[in-house]
VEXNU-452939 format. One line per field, with one value per residue (C-alpha): residue number from 1; residue in three letters; x, y negated, z. Coordinates in nm, 2 decimals, padded with zeros to 4 digits, m for minus. Each point is the difference from the previous one (the first is absolute). Layout:
VEXNU-452939
resi	[NUM | ...]
resn	[ALA | ...]
east	[X | ...]
north	[Y | ...]
up	[Z | ...]
END
This chain:
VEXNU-452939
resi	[1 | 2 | 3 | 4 | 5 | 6 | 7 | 8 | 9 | 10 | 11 | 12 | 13 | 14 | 15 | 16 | 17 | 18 | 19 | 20 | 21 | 22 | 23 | 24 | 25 | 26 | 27 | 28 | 29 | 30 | 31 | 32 | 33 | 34 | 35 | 36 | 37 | 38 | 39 | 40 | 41 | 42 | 43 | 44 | 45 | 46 | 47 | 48 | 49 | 50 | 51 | 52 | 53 | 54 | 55 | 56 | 57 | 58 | 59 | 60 | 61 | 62 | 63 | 64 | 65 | 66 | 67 | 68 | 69 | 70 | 71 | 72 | 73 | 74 | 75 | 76 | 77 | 78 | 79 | 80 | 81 | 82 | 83 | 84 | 85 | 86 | 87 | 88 | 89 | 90 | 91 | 92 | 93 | 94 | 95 | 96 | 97 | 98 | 99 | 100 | 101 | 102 | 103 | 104 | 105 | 106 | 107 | 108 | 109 | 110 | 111 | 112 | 113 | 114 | 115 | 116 | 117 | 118 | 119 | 120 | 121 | 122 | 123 | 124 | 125 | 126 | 127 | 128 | 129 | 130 | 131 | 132 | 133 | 134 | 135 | 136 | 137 | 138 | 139 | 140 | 141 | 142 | 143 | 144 | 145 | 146 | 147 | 148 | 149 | 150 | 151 | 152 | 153 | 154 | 155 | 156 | 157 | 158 | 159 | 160 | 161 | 162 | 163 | 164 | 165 | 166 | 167 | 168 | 169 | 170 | 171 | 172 | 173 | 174 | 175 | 176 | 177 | 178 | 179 | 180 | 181 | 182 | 183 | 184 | 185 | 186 | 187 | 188 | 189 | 190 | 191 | 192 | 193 | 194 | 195 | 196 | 197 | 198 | 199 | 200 | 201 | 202 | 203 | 204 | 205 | 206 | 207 | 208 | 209 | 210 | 211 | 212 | 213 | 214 | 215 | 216 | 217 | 218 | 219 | 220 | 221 | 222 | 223 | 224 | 225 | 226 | 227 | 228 | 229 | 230 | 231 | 232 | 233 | 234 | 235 | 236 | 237 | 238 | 239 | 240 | 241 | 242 | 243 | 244 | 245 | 246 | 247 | 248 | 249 | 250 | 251 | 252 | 253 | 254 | 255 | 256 | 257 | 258 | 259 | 260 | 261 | 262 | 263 | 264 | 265 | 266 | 267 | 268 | 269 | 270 | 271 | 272 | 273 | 274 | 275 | 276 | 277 | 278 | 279 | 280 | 281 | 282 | 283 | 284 | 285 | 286 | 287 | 288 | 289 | 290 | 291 | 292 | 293 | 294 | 295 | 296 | 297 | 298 | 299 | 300 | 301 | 302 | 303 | 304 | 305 | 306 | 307 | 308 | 309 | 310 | 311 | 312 | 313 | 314 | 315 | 316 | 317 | 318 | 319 | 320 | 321 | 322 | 323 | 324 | 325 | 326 | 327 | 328 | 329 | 330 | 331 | 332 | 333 | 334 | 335 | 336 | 337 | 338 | 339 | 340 | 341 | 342 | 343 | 344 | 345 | 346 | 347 | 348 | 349 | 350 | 351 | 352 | 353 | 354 | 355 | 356 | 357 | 358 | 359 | 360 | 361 | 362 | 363 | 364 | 365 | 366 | 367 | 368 | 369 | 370 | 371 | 372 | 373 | 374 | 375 | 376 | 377 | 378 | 379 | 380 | 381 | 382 | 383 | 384 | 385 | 386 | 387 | 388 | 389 | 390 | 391 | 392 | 393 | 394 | 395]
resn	[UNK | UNK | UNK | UNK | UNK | UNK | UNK | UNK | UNK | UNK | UNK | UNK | UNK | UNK | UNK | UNK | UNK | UNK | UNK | UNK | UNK | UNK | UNK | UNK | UNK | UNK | UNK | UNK | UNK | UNK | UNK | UNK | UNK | UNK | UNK | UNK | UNK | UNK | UNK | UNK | UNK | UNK | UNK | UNK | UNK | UNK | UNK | UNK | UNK | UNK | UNK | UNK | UNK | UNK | UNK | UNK | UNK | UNK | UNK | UNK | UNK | UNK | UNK | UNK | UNK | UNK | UNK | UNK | UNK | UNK | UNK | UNK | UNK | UNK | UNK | UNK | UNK | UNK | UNK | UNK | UNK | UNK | UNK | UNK | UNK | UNK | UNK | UNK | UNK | UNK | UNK | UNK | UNK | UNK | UNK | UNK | UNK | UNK | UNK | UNK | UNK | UNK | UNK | UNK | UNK | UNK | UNK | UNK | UNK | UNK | UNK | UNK | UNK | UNK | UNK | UNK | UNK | UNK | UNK | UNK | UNK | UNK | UNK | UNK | UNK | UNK | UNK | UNK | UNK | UNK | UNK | UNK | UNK | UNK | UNK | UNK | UNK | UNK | UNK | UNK | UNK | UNK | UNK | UNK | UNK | UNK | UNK | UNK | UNK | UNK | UNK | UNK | UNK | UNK | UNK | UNK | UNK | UNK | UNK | UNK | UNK | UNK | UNK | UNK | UNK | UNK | UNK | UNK | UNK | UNK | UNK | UNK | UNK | UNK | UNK | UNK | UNK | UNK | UNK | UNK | UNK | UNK | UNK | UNK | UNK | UNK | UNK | UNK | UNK | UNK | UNK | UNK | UNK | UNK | UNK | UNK | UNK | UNK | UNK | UNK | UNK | UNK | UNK | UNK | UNK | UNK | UNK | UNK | UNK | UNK | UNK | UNK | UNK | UNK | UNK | UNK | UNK | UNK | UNK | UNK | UNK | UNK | UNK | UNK | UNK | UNK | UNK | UNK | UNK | UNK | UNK | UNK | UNK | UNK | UNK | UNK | UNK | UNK | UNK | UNK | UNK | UNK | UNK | UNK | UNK | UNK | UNK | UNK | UNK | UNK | UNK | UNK | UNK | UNK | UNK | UNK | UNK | UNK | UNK | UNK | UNK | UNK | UNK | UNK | UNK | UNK | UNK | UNK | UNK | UNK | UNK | UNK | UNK | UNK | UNK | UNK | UNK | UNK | UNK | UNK | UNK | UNK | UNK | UNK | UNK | UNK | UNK | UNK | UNK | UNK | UNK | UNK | UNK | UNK | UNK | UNK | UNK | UNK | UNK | UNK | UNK | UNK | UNK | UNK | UNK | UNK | UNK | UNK | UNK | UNK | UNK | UNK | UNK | UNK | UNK | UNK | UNK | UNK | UNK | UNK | UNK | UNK | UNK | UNK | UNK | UNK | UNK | UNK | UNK | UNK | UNK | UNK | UNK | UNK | UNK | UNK | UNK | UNK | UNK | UNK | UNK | UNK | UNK | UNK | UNK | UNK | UNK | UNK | UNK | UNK | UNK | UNK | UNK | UNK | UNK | UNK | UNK | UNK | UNK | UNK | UNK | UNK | UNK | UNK | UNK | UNK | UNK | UNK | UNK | UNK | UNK | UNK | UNK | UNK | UNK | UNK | UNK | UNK | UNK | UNK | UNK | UNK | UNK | UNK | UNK | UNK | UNK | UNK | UNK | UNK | UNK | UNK | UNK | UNK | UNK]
east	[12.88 | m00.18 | m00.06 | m00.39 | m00.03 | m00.30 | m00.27 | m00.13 | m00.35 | m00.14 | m00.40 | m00.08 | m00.32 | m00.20 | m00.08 | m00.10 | m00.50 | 00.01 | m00.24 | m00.31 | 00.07 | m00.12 | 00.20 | m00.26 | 00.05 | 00.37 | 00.04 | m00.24 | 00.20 | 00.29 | m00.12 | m00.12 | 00.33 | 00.07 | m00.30 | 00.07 | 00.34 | m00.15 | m00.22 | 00.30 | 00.17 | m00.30 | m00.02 | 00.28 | m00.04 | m00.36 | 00.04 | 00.21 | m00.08 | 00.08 | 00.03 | 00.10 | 00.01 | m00.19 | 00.11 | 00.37 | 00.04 | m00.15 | 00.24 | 00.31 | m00.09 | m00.07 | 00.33 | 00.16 | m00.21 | 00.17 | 00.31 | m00.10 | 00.05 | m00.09 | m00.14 | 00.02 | m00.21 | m00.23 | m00.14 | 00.02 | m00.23 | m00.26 | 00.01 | m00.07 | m00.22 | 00.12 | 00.34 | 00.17 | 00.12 | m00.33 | m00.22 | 00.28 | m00.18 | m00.29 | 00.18 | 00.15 | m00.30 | m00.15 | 00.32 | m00.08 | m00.32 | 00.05 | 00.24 | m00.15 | 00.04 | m00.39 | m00.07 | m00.04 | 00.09 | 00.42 | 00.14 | 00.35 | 00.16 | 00.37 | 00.23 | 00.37 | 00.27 | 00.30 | 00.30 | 00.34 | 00.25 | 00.12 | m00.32 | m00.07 | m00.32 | m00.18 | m00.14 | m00.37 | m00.04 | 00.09 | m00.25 | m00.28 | 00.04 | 00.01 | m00.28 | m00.22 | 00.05 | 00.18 | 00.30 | 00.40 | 00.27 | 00.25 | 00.35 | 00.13 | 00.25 | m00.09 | 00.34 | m00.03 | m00.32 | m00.08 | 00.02 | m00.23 | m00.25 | 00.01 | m00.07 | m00.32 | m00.09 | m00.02 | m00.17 | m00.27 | m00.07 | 00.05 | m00.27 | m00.28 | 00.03 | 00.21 | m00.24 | 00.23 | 00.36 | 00.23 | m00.15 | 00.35 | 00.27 | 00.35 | m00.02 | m00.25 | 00.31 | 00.28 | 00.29 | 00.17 | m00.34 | m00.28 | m00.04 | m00.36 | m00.30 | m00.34 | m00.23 | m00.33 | m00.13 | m00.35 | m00.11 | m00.47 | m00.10 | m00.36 | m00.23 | m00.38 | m00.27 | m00.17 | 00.23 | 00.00 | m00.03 | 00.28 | m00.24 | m00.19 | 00.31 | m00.04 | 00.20 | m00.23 | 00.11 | 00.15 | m00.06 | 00.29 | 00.07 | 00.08 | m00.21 | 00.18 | m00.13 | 00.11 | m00.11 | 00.09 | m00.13 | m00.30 | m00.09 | m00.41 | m00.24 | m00.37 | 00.02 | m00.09 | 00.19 | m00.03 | 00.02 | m00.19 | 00.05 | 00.15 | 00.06 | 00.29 | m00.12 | 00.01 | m00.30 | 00.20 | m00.08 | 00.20 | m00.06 | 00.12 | 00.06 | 00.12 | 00.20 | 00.05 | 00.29 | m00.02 | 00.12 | m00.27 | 00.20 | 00.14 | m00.19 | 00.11 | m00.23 | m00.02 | m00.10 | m00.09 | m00.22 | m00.35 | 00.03 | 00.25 | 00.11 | 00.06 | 00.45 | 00.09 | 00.19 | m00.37 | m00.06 | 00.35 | 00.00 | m00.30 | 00.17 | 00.04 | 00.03 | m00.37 | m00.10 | 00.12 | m00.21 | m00.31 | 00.03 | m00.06 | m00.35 | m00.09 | m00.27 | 00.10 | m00.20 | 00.08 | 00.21 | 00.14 | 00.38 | 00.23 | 00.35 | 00.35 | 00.28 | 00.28 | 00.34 | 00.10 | 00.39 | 00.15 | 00.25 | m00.07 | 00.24 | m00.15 | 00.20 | m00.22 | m00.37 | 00.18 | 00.12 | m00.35 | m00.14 | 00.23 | 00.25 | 00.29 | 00.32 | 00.07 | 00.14 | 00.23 | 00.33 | 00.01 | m00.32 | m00.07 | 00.01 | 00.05 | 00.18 | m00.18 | 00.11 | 00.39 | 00.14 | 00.33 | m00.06 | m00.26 | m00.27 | m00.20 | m00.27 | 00.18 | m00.26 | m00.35 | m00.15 | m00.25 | m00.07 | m00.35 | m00.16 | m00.35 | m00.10 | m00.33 | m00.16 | m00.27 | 00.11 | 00.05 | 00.30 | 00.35 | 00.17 | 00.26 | 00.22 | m00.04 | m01.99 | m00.29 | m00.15 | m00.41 | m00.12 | m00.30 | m00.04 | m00.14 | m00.31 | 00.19 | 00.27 | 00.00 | 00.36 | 00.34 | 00.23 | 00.34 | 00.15 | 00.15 | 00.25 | m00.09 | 00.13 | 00.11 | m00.01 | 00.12 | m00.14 | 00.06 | m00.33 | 00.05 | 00.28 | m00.08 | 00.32 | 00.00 | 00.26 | 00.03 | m00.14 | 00.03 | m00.13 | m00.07 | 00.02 | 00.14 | m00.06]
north	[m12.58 | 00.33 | 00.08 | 00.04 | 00.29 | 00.01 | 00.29 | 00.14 | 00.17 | 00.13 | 00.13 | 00.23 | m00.13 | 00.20 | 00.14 | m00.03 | m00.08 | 00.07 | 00.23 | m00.23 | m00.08 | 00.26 | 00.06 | m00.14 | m00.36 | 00.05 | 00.11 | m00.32 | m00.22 | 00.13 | m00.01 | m00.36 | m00.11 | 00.12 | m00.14 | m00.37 | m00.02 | 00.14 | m00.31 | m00.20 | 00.17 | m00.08 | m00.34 | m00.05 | 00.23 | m00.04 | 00.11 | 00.24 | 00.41 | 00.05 | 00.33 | 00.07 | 00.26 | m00.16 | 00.36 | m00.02 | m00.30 | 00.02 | 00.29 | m00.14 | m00.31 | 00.26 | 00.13 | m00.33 | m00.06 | 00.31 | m00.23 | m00.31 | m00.18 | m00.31 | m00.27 | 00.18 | 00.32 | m00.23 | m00.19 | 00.38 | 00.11 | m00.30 | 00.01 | 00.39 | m00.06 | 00.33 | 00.16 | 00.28 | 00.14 | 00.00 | 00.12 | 00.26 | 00.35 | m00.18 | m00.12 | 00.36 | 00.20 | m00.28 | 00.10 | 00.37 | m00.06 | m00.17 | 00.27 | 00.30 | 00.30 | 00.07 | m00.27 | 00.03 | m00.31 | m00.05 | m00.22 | m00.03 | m00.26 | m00.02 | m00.21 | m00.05 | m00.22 | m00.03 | m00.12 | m00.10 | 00.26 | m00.20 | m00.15 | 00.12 | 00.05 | 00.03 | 00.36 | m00.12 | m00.16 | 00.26 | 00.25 | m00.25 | 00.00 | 00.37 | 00.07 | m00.28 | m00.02 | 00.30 | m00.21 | 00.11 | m00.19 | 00.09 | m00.11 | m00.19 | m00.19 | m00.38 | m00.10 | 00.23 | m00.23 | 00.17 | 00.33 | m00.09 | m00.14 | 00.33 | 00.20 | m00.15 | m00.11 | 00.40 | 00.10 | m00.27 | 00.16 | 00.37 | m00.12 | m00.17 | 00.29 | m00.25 | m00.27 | m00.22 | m00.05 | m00.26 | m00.21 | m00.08 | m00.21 | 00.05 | m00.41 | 00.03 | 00.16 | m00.16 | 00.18 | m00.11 | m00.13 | 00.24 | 00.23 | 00.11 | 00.10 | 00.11 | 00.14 | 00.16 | 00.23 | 00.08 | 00.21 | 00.04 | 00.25 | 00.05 | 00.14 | m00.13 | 00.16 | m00.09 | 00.01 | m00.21 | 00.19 | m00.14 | m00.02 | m00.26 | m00.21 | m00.31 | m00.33 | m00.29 | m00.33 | m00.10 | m00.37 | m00.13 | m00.36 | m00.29 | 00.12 | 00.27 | 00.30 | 00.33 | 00.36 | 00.27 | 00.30 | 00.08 | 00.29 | 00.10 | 00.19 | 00.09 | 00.06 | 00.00 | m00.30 | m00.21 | m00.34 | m00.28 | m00.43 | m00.17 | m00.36 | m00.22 | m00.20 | m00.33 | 00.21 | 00.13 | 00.28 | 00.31 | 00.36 | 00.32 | 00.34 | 00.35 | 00.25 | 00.26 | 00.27 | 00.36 | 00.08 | m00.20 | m00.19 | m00.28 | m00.23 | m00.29 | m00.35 | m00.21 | m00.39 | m00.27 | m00.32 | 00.01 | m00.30 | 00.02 | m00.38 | 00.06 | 00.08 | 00.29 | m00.27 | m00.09 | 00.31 | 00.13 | m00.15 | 00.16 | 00.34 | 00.20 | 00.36 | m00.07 | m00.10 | 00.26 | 00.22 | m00.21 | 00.16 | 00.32 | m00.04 | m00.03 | 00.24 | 00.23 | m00.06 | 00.14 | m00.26 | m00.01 | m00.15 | m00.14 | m00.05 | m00.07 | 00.24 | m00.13 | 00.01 | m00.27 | m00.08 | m00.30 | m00.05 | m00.27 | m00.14 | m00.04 | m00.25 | m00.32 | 00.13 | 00.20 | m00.37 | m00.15 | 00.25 | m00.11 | 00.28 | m00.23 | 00.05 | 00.32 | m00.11 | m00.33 | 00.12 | m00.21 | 00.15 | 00.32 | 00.24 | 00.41 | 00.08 | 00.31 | 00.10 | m00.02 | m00.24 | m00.01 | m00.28 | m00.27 | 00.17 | m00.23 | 00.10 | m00.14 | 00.14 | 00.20 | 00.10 | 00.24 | 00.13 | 00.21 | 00.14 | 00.17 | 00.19 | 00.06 | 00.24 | 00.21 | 00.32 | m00.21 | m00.29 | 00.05 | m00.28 | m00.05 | m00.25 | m00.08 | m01.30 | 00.13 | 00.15 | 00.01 | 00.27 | 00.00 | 00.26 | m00.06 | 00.11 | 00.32 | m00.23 | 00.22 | m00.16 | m00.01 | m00.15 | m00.15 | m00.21 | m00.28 | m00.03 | 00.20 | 00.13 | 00.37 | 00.17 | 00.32 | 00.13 | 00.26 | 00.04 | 00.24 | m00.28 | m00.32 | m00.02 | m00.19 | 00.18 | m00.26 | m00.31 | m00.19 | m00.29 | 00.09 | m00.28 | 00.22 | 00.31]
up	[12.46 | m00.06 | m00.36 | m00.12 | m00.15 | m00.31 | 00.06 | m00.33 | 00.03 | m00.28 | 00.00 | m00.34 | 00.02 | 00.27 | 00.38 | 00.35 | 01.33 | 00.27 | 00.04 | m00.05 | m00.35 | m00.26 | m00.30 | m00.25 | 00.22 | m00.03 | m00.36 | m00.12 | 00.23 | m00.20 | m00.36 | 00.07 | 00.10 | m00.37 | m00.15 | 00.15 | m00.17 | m00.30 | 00.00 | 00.03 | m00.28 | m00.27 | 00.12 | m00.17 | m00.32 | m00.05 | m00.39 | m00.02 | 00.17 | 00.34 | 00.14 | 00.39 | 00.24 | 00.31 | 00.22 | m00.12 | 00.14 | 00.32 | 00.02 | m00.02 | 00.17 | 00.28 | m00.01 | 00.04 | 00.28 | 00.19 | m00.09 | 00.07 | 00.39 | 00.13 | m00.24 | m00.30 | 00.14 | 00.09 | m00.32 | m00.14 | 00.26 | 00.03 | m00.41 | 00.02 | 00.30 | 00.16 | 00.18 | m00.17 | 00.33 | 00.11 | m00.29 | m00.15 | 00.08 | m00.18 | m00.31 | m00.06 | 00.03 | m00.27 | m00.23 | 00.09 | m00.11 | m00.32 | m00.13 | 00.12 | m00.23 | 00.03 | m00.20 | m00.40 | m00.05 | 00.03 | 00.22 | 00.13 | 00.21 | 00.07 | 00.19 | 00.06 | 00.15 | m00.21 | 00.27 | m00.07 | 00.11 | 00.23 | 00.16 | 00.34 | 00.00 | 00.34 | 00.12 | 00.08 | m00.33 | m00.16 | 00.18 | m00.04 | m00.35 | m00.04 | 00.27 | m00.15 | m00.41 | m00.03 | m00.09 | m00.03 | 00.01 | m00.28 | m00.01 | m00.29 | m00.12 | m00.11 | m00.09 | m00.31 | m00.13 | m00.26 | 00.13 | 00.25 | m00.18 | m00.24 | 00.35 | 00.09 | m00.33 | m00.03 | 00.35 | m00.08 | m00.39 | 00.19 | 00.19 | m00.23 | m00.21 | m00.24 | 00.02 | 00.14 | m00.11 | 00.02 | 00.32 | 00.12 | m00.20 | 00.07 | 00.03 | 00.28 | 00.23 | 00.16 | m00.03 | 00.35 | 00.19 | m00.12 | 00.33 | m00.06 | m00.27 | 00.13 | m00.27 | m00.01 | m00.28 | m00.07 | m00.31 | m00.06 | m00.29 | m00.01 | m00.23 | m00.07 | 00.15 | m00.29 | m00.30 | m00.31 | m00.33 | m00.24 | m00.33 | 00.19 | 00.08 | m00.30 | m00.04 | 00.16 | 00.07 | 00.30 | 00.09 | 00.18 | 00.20 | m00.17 | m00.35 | m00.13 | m00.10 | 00.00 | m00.19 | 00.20 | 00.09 | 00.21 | 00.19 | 00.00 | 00.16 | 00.12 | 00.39 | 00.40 | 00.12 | 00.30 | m00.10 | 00.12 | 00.02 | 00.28 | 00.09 | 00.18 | 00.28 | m00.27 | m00.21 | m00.27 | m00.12 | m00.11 | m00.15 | 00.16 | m00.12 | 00.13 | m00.15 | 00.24 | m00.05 | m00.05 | 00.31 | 00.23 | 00.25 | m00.29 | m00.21 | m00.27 | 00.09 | m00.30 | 00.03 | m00.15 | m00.04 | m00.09 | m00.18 | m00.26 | 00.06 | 00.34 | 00.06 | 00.15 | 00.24 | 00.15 | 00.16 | 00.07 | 00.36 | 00.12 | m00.06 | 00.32 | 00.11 | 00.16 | m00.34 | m00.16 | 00.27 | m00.01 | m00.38 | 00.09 | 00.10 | m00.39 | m00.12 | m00.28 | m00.30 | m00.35 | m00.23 | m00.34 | 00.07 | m00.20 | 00.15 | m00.17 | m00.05 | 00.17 | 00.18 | 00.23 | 00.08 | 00.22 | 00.20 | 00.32 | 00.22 | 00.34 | 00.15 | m00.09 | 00.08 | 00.37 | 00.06 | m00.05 | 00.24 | 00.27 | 00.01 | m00.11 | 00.29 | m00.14 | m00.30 | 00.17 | 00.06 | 00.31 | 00.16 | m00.11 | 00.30 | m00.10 | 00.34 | 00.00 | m00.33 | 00.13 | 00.25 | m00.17 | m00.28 | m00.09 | m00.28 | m00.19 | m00.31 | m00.33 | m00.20 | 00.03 | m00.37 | m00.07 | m00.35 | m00.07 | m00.31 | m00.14 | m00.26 | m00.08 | m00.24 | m00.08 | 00.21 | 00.29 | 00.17 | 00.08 | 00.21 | 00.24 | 00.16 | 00.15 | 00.90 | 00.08 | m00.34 | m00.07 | m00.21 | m00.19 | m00.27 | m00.33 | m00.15 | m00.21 | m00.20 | m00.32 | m00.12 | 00.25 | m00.26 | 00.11 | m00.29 | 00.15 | 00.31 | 00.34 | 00.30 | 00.06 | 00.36 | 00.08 | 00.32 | 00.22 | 00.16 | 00.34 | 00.14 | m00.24 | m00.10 | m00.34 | m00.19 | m00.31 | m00.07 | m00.33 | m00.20 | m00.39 | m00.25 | m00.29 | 00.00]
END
């Protein structure tokens, strides 16, 4: 009987038509594959922060679609709801896009293929990966575990400017059966275009679920925001705001309920890329804001919410089907993690990793003040692609 071999993919939190779709289409497709299992993910942690990178993982679900065949490509693709071979000119001029040296704002996305020395990997899945996500496969030896996991413990902090470390465990490898790790590295710093002054930065409380309290501190200030009220389709309604990035292209969303009894969990579901675009037809208006210093951390592991969304046969040993990736042994996914983080201050964020919406705006709302839990968005506003995405219950 032929021996199954385990297929370790690991996504450092972010990344990502024919000729008829346009890379905005493409790019929300892909973020929203991100954003679904990010539902799925606070379903089950609907207390504790949440932080994601929606792009990262439509990435390297993209590169195990270029590896997948039969069965298994397919719940990637109708999941996805488009064909890498098809759309892959489109995907790397989004990529190209998003990291272009023009912009102020930095952003850098990287992607490699860690093989067993002795894994023969096929030729055109190898080009794909490099013509698509830029990706190289790099020889290493998994029967030295810890060694291993040292080597792209170090190309994923080389590559999130430190941000990152430590995503793989030497416990996560298989000496004799590990053949494969995907991972995907994406690194945001962005500056405010309208910085907070640190003398106006005070401890407020921060009103947390389940009662507690906490005193932390609380960025201010007087200025030109859009921000606005939208509702889900059930009527509940939900506060907005815009913090755009020096650079132009980026902006932070920040979210939460209008009523302060209503859970974040209520209006998760109705978050979609097209939401977060129906956002930007807010009207600027001049706000005094008052939003938490904060950094973020988690690590998720995928597996669970990919299942939920149908994409299960990659990870059964028995049906898993990578015959593009080599023909030579039997590849399953033993594990699929992604760990993010953000840090937010008054100069500006740091982070790497990795419904239909009606908008009425307010009569001047003199007071934006964000003390209890919310969402965080970071969008990338030429493609769509949503960047990060976290939920905030403790700053």
């Amino acid at each position: 009987m032929k021996r199954l071999f385990p297929f370790l993919f690991a996504v450092v939190f972010l990344t990502s038509a024919k000729s008829q779709f346009s890379p905005l289409f493409i790019e929300e497709l892909g973020s929203d594959i991100g954003i679904q299992v990010f539902h799925q993910v606070v379903k089950t942690k609907p207390h504790e922060n949440v932080v994601m990178s929606p792009h990262g993982i439509a990435s390297v679900l993209g590169m195990l679609q270029l590896g997948a065949d039969g069965k298994t490509k397919k719940q990637l693709t109708t999941a996805m709801r488009y064909k890498v071979n098809e759309v892959g000119k489109i995907l790397k001029k989004i990529n190209k896009v998003i990291v272009a040296k023009k912009n102020k704002d930095i952003v850098t996305i990287a992607n490699a293929v860690f093989a067993s020395s002795g894994c023969n990997v096929e030729p055109l899945f190898e080009s794909k990966n490099r013509e698509v996500f830029h990706s190289q496969v790099r020889s290493l030896d998994f029967q030295e575990k810890d060694a291993a996991a040292a080597m792209i413990n170090h190309w994923v902090k080389n590559e999130t400017k430190g941000m990152i470390d430590n995503l793989i465990t030497p416990e996560l490898l298989d000496s004799t059966l590990t053949r494969l790790v995907l991972a995907n590295a994406l690194y945001f710093k962005g500056l405010w275009k309208s910085r907070f002054q640190q003398e106006n930065t005070k401890k407020r409380t921060f009103h947390g679920p389940e009662g507690k309290s906490y005193q932390i501190p609380m960025l201010a200030q007087l200025s030109l925001f859009r921000s606005g009220s939208a509702s889900t389709p059930s009527g509940l309604w939900y506060n907005v705001i815009e913090l755009p990035y020096h650079g132009g292209s980026l902006s932070m969303l920040v979210a939460l309920p209008t009523d302060e009894n209503t859970p974040l969990s209520a209006i998760i579901p109705h978050i979609s890329t097209k939401t977060l675009q129906s956002w930007m037809t807010m009207t600027p208006k001049r706000v005094q804001l008052i939003l938490p210093k904060f950094t973020i951390e988690a690590v998720t592991d995928l597996k669970a919410p990919l299942k939920n969304l149908g994409i299960t046969d990659l990870f059964d040993t028995a049906k898993a089907n990578f015959t593009k990736i080599t023909r030579s042994e039997h590849l399953h996914v033993s594990n699929l993690i992604q760990k993010a983080k953000i840090e937010v201050n008054e100069e500006g964020t740091k982070a790497a990793a990795a419904t239909a919406a009606i908008l009425i705006a307010r009569s001047s709302p003199p007071w934006f003040i964000v003390d209890r839990p919310f969402l965080v968005f970071i969008r990338h506003h030429p493609t769509g692609a949503v960047l990060f995405m976290g939920q905030v219950n403790k700053p």
